[in-house]
N, C-alpha and C positions, 0 to 999 in steps of 0.2 A: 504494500500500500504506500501510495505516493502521496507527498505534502500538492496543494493546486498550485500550478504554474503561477507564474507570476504575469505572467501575459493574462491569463485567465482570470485573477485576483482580477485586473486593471476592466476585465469588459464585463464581469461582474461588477463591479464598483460603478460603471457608466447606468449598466442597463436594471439593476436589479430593485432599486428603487420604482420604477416604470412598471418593471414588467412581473413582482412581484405579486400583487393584487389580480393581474388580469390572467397570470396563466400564459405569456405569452414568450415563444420562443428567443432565443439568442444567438440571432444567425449570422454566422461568419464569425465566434469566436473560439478561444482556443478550448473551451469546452465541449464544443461539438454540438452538432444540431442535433435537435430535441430533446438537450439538457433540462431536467426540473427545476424551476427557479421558483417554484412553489411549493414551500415546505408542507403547509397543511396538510393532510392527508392520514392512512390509515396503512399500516407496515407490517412486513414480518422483521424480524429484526437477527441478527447474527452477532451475536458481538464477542471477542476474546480479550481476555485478563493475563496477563503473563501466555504459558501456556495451554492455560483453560477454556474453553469453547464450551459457549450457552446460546439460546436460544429465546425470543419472545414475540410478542406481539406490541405496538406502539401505536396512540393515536396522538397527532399534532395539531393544538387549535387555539386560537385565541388564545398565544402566550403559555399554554399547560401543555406537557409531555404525561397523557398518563396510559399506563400497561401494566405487561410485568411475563411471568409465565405460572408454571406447575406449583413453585413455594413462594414465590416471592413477588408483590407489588413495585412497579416501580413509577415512582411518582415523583414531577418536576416542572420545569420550566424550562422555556427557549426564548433568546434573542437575535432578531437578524440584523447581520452585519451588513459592512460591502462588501464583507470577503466571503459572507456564507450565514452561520448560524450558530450562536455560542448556546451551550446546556450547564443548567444543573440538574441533575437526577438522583435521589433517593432511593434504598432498596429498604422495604418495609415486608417483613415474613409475614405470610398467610397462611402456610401450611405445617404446625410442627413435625411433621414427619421430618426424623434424623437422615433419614437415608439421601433428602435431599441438604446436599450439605453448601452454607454462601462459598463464595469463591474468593470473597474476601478475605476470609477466618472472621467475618464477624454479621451480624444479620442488618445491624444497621450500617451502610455504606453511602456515598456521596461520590458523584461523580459531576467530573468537569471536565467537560469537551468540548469541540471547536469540530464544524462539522461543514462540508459542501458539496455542492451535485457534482455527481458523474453520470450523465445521462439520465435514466428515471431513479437512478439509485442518487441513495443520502450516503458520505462515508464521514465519518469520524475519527478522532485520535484525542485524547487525555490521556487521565489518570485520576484512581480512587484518594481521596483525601486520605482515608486510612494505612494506601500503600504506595507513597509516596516515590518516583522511578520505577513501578513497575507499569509499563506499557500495558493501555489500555486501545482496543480500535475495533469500529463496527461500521456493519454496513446495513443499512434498513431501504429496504424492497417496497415499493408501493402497493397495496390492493388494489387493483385496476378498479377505477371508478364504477365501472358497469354492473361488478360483482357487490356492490356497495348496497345495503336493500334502501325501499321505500319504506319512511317512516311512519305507525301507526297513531292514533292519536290517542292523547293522556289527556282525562277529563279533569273534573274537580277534585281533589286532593288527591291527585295522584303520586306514584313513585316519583323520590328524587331522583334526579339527575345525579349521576357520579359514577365515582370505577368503584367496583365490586366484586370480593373475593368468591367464587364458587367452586362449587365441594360437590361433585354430581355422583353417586351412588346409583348400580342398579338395584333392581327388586327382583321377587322369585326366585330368590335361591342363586341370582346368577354372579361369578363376583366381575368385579371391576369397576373402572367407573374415572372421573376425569377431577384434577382441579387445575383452576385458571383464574382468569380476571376475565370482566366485562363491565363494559363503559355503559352504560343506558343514558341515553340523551335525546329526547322530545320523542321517543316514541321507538328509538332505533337502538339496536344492539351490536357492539364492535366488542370481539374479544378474543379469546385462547390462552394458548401453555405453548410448551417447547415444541410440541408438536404440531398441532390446529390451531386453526382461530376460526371464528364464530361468527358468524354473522346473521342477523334478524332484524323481527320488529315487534312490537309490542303497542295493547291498550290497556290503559290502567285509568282505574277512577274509584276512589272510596274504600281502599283497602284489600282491590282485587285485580289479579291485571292475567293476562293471556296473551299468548303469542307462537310465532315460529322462530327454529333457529336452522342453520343450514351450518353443518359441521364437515370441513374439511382439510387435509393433511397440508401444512405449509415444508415440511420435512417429513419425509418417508418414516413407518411409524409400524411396520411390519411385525412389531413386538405385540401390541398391543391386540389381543383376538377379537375386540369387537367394535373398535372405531379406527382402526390399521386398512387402510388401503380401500374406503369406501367414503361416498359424501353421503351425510347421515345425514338425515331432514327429522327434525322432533319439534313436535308440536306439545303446547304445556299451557297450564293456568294456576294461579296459586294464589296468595296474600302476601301482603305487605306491611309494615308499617314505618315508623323515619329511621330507622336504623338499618332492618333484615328485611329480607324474604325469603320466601320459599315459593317451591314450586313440584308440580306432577306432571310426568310425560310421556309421550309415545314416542319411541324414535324407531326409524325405518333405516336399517345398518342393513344392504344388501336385498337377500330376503326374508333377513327375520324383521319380525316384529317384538319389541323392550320396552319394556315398565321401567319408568326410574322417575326420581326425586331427587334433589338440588335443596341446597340452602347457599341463599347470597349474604353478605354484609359487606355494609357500607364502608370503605377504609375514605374515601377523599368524595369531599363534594364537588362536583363540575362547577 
């Protein structure tokens, strides 16, 4: 992984201002046509710690970085430069399972990094405040817009908005089952782990809400016997209140048909 040219720095610096907001290419500079100069968006994300490799999901928006994957929350902020996009990002554990062990040696960590396109990818380069010269660099992948769903609608006291940890279990005897985070915001669900991310919609109003979610592998996932190598469609409805939720589901993995339950909580409000 390479620091961005400095020719490249300089036509970022003219155009990014401009063409920021609108989505709008950078043509004829040393970034290459159909560079992303628009951070916003929804990621899978790859990132390494020394010689450690992890996995997640990211969503970018009005100033907040929030994600995470299978144990861990990761929650933050961005600012854009002329040369690109500085972070700060937070890892906040979700899952006490030991077996998922931080990479940090510790659960709470801080990250600062300096980030710019390379075509539709985001790369990055820091380091964790806890481990100070050991190289930190990731590279975050766009969800292609199209795959993005239509948002459903939230009525009178409906769920908040925010990222949330979930804990999805099946039922009937069967075992397995996922955890992850998911953003829920005005109706729309963005999420996953190290493996999937999530995508949906939802309506909520008065302490009950219902929805789809569309489960599929952003990294090969062949371990795993019942959401490895398939896009799993689960349909669900449950209760809420300002903190949690929960929920009950069908999910269609191939040709079986799965019962299963989730519990969310609220770690960050959008």
């Amino acid at each position: 992984m390479t620091a961005i040219p400095n020719d490249a720095r300089g036509c970022a610096a003219r155009n990014l201002s401009a063409a920021v907001e609108s989505g709008i290419e950078c043509p004829g500079c040393a970034l290459g046509p159909g560079t992303r100069l628009v951070f916003e968006g929804f990621y899978k994300v790859r990132f390494q710690l020394g010689d450690a490799v992890g996995r997640s999901v990211m969503h970018a928006g009005n100033g907040k970085m929030l994600g995470g994957n299978s144990a861990f929350a990761h929650i933050g902020t961005y600012e854009k430069t002329n040369e690109g996009v500085d972070v700060v990002i937070k890892t906040v554990r979700h899952n006490p399972d030991p077996n998922y062990r931080a990479m940090a040696g510790t659960d709470d960590a801080t990250l600062l990094a300096k980030g710019w396109a390379d075509g539709d990818l985001y790369r990055f380069k820091g380091e964790l405040k806890e481990l100070p010269g050991v190289p930190f660099q990731s590279v975050m992948t766009p969800i292609t817009e199209d795959e993005v769903p239509i948002a459903g609608g939230v009525g009178e006291g409906g769920i908040a908005d925010g990222l949330y940890s979930v804990h999805l279990r099946m039922l009937d005897g069967i075992d397995g089952g996922l955890t992850g985070v998911v953003l829920l915001n005005q109706g729309r669900i963005l999420g996953g782990d190290a493996a999937f991310y999530y995508l949906g919609s939802y309506t909520a109003a008065k302490g009950r809400w219902k929805g789809q979610i569309l489960n599929q592998e952003h990294t090969p996932a062949k371990d795993d016997p019942i959401f490895g190598g398939h896009e799993v469609g689960i349909g669900f409805s449950g209760s809420y209140d300002a903190e949690e939720a929960v929920l009950e589901a069908t999910a269609l993995a191939g040709k079986r048909s799965l019962r299963l339950t989730a519990a969310l909580k609220l770690m960050h409000r959008a």
